[in-house]
C-alpha positions as MATLAB code, in Angstrom:
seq = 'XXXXXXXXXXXXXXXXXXXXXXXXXXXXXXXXXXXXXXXXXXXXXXXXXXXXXXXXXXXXXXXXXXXXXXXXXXXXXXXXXXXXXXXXXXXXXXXXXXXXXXXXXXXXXXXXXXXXXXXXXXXXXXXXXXXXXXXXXXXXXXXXXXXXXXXXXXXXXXXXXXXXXXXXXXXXXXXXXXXXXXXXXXXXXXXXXXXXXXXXXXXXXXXXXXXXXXXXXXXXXXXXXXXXXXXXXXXXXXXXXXXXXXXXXXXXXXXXXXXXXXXXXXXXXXXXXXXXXXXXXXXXXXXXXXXXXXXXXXXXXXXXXXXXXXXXXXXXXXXXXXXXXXXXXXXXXXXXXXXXXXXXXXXXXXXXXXXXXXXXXXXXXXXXXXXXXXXXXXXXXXXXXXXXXXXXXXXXXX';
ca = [
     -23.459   26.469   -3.072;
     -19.806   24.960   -2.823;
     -19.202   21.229   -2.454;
     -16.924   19.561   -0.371;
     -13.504   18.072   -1.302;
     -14.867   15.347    0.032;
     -17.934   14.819   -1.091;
     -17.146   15.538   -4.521;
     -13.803   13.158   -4.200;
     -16.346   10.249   -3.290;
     -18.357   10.923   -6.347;
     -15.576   10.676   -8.293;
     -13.990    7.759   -7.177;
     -17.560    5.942   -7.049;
     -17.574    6.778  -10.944;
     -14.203    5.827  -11.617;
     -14.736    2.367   -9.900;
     -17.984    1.527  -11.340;
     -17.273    3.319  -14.764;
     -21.010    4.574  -14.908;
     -23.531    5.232  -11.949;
     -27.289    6.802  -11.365;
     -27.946    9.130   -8.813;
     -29.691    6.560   -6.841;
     -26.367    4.073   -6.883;
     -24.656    6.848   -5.296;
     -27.332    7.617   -2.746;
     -27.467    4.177   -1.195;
     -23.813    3.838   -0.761;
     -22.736    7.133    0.434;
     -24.182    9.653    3.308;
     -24.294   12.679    0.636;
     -28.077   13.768    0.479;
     -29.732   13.959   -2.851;
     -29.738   17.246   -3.317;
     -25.936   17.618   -3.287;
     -25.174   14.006   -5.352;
     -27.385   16.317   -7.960;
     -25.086   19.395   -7.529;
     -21.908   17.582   -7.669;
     -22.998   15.789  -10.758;
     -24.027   18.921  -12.037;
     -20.791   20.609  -11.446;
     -18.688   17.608  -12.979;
     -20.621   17.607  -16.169;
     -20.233   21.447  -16.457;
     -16.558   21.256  -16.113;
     -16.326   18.519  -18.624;
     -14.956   15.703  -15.944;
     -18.323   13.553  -16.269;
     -20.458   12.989  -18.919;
     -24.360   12.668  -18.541;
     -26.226   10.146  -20.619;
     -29.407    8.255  -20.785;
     -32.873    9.923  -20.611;
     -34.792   11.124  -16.786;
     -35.640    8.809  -15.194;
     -32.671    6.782  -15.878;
     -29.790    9.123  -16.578;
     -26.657    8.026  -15.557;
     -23.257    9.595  -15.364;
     -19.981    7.798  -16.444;
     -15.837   10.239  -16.532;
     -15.516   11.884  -19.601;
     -12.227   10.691  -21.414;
     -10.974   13.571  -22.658;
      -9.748   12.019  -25.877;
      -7.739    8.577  -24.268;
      -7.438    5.556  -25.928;
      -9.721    2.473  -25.290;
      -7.130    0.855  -22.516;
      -8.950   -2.607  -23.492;
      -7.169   -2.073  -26.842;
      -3.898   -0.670  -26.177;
      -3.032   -3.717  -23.323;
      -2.641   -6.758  -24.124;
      -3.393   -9.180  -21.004;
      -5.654  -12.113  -19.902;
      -8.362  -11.739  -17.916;
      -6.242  -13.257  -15.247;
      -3.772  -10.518  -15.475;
      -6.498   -7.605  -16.049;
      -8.238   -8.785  -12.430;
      -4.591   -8.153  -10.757;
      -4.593   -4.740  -12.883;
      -7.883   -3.768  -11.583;
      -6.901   -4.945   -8.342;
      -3.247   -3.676   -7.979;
      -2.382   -1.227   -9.946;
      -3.729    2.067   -9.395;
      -2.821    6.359   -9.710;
      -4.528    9.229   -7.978;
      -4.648   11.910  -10.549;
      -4.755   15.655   -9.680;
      -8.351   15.769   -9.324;
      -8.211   13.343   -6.222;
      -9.867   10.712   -8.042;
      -7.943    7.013   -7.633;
      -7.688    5.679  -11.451;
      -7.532    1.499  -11.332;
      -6.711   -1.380  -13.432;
      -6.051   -0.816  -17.649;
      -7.035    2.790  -17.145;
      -4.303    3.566  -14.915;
      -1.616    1.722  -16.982;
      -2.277    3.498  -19.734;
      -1.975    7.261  -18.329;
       0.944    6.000  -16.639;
       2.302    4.715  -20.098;
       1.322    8.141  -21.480;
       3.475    9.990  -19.030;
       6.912    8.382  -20.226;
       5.565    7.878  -23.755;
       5.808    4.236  -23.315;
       3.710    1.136  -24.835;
       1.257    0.453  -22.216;
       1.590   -3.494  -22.858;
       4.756   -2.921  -21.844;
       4.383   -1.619  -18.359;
       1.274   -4.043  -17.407;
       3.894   -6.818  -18.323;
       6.703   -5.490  -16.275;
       4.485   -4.493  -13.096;
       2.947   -7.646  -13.386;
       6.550   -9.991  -12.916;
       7.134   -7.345   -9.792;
       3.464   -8.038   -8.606;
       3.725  -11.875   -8.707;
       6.920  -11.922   -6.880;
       5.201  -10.280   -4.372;
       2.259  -12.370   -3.851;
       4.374  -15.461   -4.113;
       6.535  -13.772   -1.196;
       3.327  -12.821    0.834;
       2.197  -16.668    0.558;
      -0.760  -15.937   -1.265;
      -2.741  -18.366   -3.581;
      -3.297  -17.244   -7.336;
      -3.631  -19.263  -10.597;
       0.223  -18.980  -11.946;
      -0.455  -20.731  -15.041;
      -2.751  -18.372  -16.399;
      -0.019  -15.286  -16.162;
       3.176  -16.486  -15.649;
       3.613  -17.650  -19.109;
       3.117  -14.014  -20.728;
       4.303  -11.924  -18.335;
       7.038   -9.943  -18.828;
       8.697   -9.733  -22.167;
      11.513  -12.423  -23.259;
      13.973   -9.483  -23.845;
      13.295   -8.615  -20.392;
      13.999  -11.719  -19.430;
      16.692  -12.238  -21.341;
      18.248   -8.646  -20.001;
      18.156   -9.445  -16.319;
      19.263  -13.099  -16.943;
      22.992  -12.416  -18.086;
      23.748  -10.103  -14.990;
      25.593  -11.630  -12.451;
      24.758  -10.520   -8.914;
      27.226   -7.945   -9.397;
      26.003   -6.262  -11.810;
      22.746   -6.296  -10.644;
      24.014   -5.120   -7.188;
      25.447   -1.789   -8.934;
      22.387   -1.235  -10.750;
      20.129   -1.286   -7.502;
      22.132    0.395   -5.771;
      22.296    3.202   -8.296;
      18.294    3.385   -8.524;
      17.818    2.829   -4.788;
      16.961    6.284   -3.822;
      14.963    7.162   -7.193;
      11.567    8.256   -6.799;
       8.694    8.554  -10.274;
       7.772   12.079   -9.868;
       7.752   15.433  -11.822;
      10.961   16.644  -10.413;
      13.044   13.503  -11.399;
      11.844   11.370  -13.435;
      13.581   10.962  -17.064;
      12.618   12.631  -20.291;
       9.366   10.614  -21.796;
      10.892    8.378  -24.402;
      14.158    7.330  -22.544;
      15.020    3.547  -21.995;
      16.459    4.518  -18.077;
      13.056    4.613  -16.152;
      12.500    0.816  -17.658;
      15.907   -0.422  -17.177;
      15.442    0.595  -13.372;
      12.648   -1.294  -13.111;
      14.535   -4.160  -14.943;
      17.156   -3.983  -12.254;
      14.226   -5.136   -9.897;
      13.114   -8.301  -11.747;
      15.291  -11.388   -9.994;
      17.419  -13.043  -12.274;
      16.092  -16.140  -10.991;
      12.804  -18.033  -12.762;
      10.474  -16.101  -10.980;
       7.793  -18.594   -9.347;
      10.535  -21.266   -8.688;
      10.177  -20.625   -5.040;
       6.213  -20.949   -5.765;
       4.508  -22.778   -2.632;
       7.605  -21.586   -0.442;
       6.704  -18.076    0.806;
       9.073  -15.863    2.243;
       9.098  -16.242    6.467;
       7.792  -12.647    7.674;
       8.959  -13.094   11.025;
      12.582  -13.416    9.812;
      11.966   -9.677    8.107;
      11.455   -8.093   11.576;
      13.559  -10.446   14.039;
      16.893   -9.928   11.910;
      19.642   -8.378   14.180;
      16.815   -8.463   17.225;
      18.134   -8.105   20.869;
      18.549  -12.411   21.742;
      16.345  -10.785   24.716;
      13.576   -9.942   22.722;
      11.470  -13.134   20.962;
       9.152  -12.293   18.507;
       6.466  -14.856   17.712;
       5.118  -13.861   14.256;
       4.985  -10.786   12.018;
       2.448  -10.332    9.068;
       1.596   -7.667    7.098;
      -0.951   -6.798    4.428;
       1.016   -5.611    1.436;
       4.239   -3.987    0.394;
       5.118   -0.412    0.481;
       5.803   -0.142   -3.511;
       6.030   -2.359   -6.737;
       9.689   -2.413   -7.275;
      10.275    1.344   -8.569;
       7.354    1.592  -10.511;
       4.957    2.644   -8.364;
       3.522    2.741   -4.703;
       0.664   -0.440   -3.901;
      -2.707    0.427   -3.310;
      -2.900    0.068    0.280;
       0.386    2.481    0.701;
      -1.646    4.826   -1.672;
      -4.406    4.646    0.219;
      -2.355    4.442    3.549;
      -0.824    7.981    2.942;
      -3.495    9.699    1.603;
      -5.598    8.994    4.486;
      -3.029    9.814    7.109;
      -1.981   12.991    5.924;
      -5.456   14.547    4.607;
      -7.603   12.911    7.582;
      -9.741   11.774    5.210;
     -12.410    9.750    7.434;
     -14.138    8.281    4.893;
     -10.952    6.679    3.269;
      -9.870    5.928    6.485;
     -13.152    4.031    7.074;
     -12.221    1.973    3.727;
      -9.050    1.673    4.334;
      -9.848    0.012    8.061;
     -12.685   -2.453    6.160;
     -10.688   -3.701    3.515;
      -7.984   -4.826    5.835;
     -10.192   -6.003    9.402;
     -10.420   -9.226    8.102;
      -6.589  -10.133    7.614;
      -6.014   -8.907   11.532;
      -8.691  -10.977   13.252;
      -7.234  -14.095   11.342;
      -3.620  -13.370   12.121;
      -5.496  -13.089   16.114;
      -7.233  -16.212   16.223;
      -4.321  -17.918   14.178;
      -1.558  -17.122   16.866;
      -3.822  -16.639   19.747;
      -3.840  -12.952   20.784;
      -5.052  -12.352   24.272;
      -3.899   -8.512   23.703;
      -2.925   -5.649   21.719;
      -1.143   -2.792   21.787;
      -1.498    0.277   19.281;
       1.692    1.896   18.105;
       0.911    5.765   18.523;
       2.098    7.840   15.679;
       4.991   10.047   15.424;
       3.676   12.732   14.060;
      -0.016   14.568   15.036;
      -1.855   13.315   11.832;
      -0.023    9.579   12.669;
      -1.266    9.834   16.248;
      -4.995   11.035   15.106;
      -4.880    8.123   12.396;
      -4.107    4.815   14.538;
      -6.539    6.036   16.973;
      -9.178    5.722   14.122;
      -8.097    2.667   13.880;
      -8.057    1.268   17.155;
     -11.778    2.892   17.422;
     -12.900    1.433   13.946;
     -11.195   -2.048   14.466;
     -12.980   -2.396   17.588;
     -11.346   -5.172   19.055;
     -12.304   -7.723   21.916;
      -9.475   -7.794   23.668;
      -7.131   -5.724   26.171;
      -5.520   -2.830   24.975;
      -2.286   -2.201   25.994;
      -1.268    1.632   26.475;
       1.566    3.134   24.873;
       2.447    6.632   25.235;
       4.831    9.049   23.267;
       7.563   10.279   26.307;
       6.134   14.108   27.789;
       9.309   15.801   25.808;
       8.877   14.295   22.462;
       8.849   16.462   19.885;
       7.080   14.591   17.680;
       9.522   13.747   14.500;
       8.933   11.846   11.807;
      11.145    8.555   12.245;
      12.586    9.104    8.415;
      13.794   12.549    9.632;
      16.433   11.327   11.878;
      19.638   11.183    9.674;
      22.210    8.893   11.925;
      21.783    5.153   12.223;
      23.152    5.408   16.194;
      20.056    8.465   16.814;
      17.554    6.892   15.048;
      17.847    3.711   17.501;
      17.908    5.795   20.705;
      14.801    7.710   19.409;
      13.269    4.484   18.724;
      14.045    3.430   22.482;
      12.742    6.082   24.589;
      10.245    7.878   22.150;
       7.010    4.932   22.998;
       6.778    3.748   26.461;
       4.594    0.989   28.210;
       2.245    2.558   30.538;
       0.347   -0.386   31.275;
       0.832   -3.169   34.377;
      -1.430   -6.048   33.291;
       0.397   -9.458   32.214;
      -1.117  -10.843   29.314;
       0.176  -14.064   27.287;
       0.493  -13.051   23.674;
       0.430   -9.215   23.160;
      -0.095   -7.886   19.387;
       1.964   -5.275   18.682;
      -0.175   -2.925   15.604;
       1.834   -0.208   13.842;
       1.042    1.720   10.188;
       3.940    0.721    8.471;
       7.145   -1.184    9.336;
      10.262   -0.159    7.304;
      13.400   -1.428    9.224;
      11.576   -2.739   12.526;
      13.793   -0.577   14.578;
      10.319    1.077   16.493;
       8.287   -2.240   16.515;
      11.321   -3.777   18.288;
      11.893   -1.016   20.807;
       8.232   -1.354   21.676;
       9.166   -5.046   22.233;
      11.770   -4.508   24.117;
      10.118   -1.960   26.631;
       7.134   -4.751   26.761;
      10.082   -7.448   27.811;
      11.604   -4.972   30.584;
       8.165   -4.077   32.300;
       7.475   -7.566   32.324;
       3.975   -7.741   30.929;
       3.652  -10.388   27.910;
       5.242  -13.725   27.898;
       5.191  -13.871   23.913;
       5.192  -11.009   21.396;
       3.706  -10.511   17.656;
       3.656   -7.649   15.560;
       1.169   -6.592   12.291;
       1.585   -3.445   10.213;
      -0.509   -2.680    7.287;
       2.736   -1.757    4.934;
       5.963   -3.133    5.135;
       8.349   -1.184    3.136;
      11.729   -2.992    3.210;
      13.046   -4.454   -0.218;
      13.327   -7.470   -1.693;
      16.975   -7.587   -0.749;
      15.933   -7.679    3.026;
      13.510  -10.417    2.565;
      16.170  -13.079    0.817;
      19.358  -12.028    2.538;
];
């Protein structure tokens, strides 16, 4: 009998979180019967990706290597900086199967022939940027003094702005992939992601976290007041690679995958209801997609969130044609589509309406939504939370 994609696909990321698992451990976390968690493991260990071990009644079933290096001794990091590894950095290999933590790093080194050590250092300096930007508290003393190299360092540190300007600018619109992506062994894939450590000591602004709101009310209509804006993680580590949640965020929009979906939803419930009770919410309002698989997605997560509080309507216009926002070329276009593309079909007043969306880039669409809320007339205050927000850097200090 066949498997599912996604049955097997939960297997395998089960094993690759938890390194080794019985049948049993599988069984109470998942709705896969018995029978089939005893196929599937079957099937793995026949095509070499698992590897079964132990004696009945307690065999258990770890991934096969397939000849890589012990990650625990090609990287050399704290524990501190392993747990924000683990947590942070992560691949999905071709298999479907999401690879975390030292494992990761070091197929990742592998692919540009590249000393592992070396990568967890520089993802780690983007990383803590980040989480001193987001306002979040971590233990600085136990990583900031080893990561990143002193050469590194040393690099970024006699650029002037400039320089570092040109080199950003030149790397803006490169993507890791197999289509562009240097020759393994070249020094350009790490100077890029040089060109994205700040030249500035990098937890010197510690305690100050970046103001959110500022990211989404820059240029803004004077008309339109936005309260607060919060968000629960970046769109990418500088150019090295896309965060977790944005991983996890695509795959589950574009392969309907309920179950990530569903895990996707948990891990981040918790970070909405606070941002709710913190600003007092008294309503919300879910941003529908702009594509089919968008549309199916955030009403997932309007049904999974479950909120207890008035939900706004918002409807894609009768003649839209459904584009993705990103493939509207001019500047002038992609602000009209914003206006008349989401509409308020609602009458109710409400005090403080929370405006929910995916994935914020410029704010253009959050702020038309704003603005349409503002003309009807039906929220005194406005708010807005995304679960990526993919501007740069350069957006949040300028």
């Amino acid at each position: 009998m066949k498997t599912t994609t996604t049955a097997r696909h939960q297997i395998l990321n089960l094993l690759a979180e938890h390194h080794s698992l019985r049948p049993i451990h599988i069984l109470r976390v998942t709705t896969i019967s018995r029978q089939r968690i005893h196929q599937i493991l079957k099937l793995l260990v026949q095509e070499g990706v698992a590897v079964k071990k132990g004696r009945t009644p307690l065999t258990y079933y770890t991934l096969a290597t397939g000849g890589e290096a012990n990650s625990d001794q090609l990287i050399d990091v704290n524990q501190a900086e392993r747990e924000i590894l683990y947590r942070d950095f992560m691949i999905v290999k071709k298999d479907g199967r999401r690879v975390k933590g030292e494992r990761a790093v070091c197929d990742f080194a592998r692919e540009f022939n590249a000393d592992p050590t070396d990568i967890a250092k520089k993802f780690l300096q983007l990383r803590l940027k980040q989480m001193v930007a987001r306002g979040l508290d971590f233990d600085s003393s136990e990583v900031e003094n080893s990561s990143g190299s002193s050469e590194a360092q040393e690099t970024t540190a006699s650029m002037d702005k400039d320089d570092r300007k040109e080199v950003k600018e030149s790397t803006s619109n490169s993507q890791v992939s197999s289509s562009d992506q240097p020759a393994q062994g070249s020094d350009s894939y790490f100077e890029e992601i040089e060109s994205e450590i700040p030249v500035t000591e990098q937890h010197e602004n510690k305690g100050a976290p970046t103001n959110k709101t500022d990211l989404i009310t820059r240029g803004q209509d004077e008309n339109i007041s936005i309260q607060a804006y919060d968000f629960v993680d970046f769109n990418s580590v500088g150019e090295m690679t896309n965060t977790v949640v944005s991983q996890k965020l695509q795959i589950a929009k574009k392969s309907q995958d309920r179950l990530l979906q569903l895990e996707l939803f948990r891990e981040t419930e918790q970070h909405i209801h606070e941002f709710i009770t913190e600003h007092g919410i008294d309503a919300v309002a879910f941003v529908p997609g702009s594509t089919r698989a968008g549309i199916e997605f955030m009403a997932h997560w309007r049904k999974a969130l479950d909120l207890p509080l008035p939900h706004v309507r918002l409807v894609r216009t009768a003649d839209e044609k459904l584009l993705p926002k990103n493939s509207i070329n001019l500047d002038t276009d992609q602000k009209a589509y914003n206006s008349y593309s989401v509409e308020v079909d609602d009458h109710r007043s409400h005090q403080h309406i929370l405006i929910i969306d995916d994935e914020v880039i410029s704010g253009r669409t959050a702020r038309a939504v704003a603005s349409n809320m503002i003309k009807a007339e039906i929220a005194e205050q406005l708010s807005i939370f995304s679960l990526v927000y993919g501007g740069s850097f350069e957006q949040m200090n300028s």
